[in-house]
C-alpha positions as CSV (number, residue, x, y, z in Angstrom):
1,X,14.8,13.5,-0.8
2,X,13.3,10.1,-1.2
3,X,15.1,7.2,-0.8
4,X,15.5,5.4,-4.4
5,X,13.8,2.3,-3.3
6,X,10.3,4.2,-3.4
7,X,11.5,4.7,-7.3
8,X,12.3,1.2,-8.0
9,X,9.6,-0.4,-6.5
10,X,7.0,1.5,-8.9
11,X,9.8,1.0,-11.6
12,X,9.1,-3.1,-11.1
13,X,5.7,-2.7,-10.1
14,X,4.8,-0.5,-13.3
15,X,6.3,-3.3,-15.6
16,X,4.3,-6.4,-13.8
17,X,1.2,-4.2,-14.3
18,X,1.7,-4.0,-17.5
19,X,2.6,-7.0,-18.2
20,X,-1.2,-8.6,-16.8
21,X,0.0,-8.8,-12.9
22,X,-3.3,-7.4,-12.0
23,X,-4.5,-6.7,-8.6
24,X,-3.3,-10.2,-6.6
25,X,-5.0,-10.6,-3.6
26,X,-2.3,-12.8,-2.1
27,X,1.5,-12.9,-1.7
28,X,3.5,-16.5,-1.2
29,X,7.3,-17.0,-1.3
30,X,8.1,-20.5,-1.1
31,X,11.0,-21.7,-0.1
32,X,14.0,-24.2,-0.5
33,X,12.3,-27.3,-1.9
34,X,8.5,-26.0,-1.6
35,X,7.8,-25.4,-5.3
36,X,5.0,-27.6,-5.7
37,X,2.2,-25.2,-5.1
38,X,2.8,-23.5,-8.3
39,X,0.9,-27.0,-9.8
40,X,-2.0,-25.7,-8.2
41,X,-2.2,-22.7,-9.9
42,X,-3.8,-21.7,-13.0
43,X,-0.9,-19.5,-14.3
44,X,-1.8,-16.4,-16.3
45,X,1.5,-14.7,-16.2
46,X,5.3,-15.2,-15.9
47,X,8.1,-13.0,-15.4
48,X,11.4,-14.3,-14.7
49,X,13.4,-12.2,-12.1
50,X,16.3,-11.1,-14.6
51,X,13.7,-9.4,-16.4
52,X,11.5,-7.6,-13.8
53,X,13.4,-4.0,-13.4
54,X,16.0,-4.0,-10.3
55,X,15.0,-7.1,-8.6
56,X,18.3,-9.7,-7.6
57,X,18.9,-12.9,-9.2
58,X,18.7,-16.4,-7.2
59,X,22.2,-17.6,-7.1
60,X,21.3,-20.9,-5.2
61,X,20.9,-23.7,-7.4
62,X,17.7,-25.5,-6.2
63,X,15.5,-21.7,-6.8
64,X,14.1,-21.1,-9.5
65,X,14.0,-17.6,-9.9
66,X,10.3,-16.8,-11.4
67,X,7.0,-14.4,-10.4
68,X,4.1,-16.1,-11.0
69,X,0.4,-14.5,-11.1
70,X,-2.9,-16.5,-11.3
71,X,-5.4,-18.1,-9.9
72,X,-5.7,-20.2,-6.9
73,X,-8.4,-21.0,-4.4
74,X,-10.7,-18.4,-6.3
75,X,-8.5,-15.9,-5.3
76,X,-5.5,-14.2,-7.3
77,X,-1.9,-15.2,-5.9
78,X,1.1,-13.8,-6.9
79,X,4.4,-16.2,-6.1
80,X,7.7,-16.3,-5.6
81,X,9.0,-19.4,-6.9
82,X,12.8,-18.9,-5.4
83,X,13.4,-16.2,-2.9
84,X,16.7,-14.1,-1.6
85,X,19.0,-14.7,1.1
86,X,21.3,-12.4,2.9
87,X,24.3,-15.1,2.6
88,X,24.0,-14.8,-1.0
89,X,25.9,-11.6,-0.6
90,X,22.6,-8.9,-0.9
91,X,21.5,-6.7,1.5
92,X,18.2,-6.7,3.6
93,X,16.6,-3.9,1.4
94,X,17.5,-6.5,-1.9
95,X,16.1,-9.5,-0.2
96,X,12.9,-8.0,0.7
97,X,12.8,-6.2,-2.6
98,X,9.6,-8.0,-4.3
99,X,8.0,-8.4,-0.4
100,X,7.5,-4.4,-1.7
101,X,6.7,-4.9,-5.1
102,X,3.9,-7.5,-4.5
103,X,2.3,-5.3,-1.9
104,X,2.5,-2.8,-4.0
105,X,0.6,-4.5,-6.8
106,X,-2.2,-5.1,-4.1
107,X,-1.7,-8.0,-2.5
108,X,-3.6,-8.0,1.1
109,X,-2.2,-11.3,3.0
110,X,1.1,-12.7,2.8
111,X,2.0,-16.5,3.1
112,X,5.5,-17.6,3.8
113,X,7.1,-20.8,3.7
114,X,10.7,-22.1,4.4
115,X,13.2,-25.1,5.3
116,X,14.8,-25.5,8.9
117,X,16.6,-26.9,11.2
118,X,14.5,-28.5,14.4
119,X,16.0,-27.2,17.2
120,X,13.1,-28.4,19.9
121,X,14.1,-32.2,20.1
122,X,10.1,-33.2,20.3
123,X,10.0,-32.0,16.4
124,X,11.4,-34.5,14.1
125,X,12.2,-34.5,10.1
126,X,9.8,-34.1,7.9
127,X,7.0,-32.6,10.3
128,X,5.7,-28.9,9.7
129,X,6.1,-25.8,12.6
130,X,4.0,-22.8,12.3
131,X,6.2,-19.9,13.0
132,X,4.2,-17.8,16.1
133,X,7.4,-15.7,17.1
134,X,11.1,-15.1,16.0
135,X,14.4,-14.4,17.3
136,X,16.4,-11.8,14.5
137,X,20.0,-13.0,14.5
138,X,20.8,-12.1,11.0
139,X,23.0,-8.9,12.1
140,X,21.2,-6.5,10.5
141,X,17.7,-5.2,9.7
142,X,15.8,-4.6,6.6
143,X,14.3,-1.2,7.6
144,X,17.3,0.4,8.5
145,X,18.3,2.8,5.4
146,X,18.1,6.3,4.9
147,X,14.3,7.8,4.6
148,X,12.8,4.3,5.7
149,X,10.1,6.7,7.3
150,X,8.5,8.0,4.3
151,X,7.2,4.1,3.4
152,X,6.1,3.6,6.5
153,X,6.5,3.6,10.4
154,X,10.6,3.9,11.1
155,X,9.8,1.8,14.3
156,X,7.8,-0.7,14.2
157,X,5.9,-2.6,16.5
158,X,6.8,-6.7,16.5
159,X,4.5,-7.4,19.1
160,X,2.7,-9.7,16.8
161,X,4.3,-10.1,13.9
162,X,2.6,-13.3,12.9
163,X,-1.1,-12.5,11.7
164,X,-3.4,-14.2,14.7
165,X,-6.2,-15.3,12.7
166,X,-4.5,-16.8,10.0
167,X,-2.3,-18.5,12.6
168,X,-5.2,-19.7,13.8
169,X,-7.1,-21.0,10.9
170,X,-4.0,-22.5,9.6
171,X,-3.9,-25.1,13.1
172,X,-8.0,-25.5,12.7
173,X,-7.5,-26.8,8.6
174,X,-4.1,-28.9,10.7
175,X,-6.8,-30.2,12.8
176,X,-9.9,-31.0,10.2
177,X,-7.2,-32.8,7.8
178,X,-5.1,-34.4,10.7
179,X,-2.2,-32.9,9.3
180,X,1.0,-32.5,12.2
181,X,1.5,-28.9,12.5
182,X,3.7,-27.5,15.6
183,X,4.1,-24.6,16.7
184,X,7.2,-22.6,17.8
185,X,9.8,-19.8,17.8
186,X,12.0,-19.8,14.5
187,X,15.6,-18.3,14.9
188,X,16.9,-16.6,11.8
189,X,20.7,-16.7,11.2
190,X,22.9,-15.3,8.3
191,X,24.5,-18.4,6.8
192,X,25.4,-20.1,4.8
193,X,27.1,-22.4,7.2
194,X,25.5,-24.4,9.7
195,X,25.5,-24.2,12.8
196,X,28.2,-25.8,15.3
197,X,27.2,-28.2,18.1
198,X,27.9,-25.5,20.4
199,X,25.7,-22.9,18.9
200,X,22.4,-25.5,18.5
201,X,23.0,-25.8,22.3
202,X,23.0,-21.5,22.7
203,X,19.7,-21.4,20.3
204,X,17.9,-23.6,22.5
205,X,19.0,-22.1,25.1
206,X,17.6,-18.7,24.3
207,X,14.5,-20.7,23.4
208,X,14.5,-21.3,19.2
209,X,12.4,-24.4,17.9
210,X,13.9,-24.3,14.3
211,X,16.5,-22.4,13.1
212,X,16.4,-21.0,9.1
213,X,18.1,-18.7,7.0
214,X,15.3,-17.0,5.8
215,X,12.0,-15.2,6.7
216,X,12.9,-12.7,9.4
217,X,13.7,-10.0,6.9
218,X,10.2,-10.7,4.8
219,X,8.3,-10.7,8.1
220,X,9.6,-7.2,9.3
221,X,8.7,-5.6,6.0
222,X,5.5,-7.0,5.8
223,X,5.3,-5.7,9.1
224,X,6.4,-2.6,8.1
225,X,4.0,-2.5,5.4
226,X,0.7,-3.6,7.9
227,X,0.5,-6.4,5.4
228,X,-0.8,-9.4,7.1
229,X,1.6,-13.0,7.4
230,X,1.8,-16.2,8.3
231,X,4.6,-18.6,8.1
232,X,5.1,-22.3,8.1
233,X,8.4,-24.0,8.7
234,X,9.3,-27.4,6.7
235,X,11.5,-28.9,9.4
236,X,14.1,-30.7,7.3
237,X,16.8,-32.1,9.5
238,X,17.1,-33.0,13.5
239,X,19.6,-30.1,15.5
240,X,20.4,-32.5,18.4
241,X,24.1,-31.2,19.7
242,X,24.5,-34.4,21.3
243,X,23.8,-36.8,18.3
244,X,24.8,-34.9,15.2
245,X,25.2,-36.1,11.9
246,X,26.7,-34.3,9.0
247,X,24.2,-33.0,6.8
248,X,24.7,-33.2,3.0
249,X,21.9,-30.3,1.1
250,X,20.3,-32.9,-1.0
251,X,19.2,-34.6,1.9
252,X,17.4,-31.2,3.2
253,X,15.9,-30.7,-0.1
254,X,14.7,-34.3,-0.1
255,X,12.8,-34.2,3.4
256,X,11.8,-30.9,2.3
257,X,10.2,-32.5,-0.7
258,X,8.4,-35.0,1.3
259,X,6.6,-32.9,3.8
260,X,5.8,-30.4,0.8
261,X,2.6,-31.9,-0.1
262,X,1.1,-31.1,3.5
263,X,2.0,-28.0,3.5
264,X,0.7,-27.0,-0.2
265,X,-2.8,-28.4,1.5
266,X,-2.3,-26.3,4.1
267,X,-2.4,-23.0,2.2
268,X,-4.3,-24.1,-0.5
269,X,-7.6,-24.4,2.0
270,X,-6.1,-21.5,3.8
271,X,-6.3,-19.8,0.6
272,X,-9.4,-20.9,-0.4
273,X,-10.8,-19.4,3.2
274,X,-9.7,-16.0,3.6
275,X,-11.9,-13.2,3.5
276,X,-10.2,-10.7,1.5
């Protein structure tokens, strides 16, 4: 029997289609405070995620909750404006849900963005990381249902999980526009609590440079999928065990704000650059 998800995939992707989410060439989930790319694009199509058929509903505050299809960089983007989080009570398979549904629309690359924690004490607030590895302590994984080896390889190889040549083109536009752009290893945790002074110490240890609550999941199914990603982290506060500060969310969202234009230049040349 096949599991349901292959059902309600085609079940959302049926309705976009019809709806005019035509063949996108390109995926992008932004995340917490990174909504400002959808400026830049010449919106042809809406759909808010209560309507599209068995997709999950943002329950944080600050997402907005809306797929949006059109044009940007000459090419034909579908985005995520508000993604899913394990600590809002869904499962892996739910978060990654429309990771699925956009590649099954068409899309060929896959950008990601997100908000974290700097864990490496040389990154500061407000600067960017490109995400070249990760470390998976969420607790769980989002391939592992029933039948996940009749949508694709059962065990898949994370040797590379972040797409080398759009990692690379990503630090060559960094470099033309003299825009800061670090690299490192991003640790994904549950949530949604932070993290104690004793557990920034054991993620440095094991050798994170930002920790998130996010990402890890998307990247596996894309992975999963052969569908190409890259990932940039918006480092929004400063994990320093020894000089903590409490952390209030508005001030995350804030520095999140103020790197964001950066990073929308970023993908928007990145974008504008692929060969599809």
């Amino acid at each position: 029997m096949k599991p349901k998800l292959i059902q309600q995939v085609e079940d959302a992707r049926s309705f976009l289609f019809d709806r005019g989410f035509i063949q996108p060439e390109i995926g992008i989930v932004l995340g917490t405070g990174l909504g400002e790319l959808v400026d830049d694009v010449q919106i042809e199509k809406e759909a808010h995620y209560t309507t599209i058929p068995h997709f999950p509903t943002a329950t944080v505050e600050f997402h907005q909750g809306k797929l949006i299809y059109g044009d940007l960089g000459g090419k034909k983007v579908v985005v995520m404006q508000g993604r899913f989080h394990l600590y809002e009570g869904y499962s892996p398979e739910e978060v990654t849900f429309p990771i699925r549904v956009m590649h099954a629309l068409g899309i060929k690359r896959l950008l990601v963005s997100n908000a974290s924690g700097a864990l490496n004490l040389d990154y500061k607030k407000g600067e960017m990381m490109l995400i070249t590895d990760h470390i998976n302590l969420q607790g769980s994984s989002p391939l592992a249902f029933k039948g996940v080896d009749q949508m694709g390889q059962r065990f898949v190889d994370l040797n590379t999980p972040y797409d080398p040549g759009m990692c690379t083109e990503l630090l060559t536009i960094a470099n033309e526009r003299g825009i800061g752009l670090h690299q490192g290893v991003y640790i994904g945790v549950r949530g949604p609590e932070l993290e104690t002074k004793a557990e920034y110490r054991f993620l440095r240890l094991i050798g994170g440079d930002a920790v998130g609550m996010s990402t890890v999941p998307e990247i596996i199914v894309a992975n999963h999928l052969s569908l190409p990603v890259a990932a940039v982290s918006v480092l929004t506060d400063e994990c320093d065990p020894d000089n903590l500060a409490p952390v209030d969310i508005s001030d995350i969202i804030a520095s999140a704000k103020k790197a964001e234009p950066k990073m929308v230049e970023l993908f928007n040349i990145l974008i504008e650059r692929l060969s599809l």
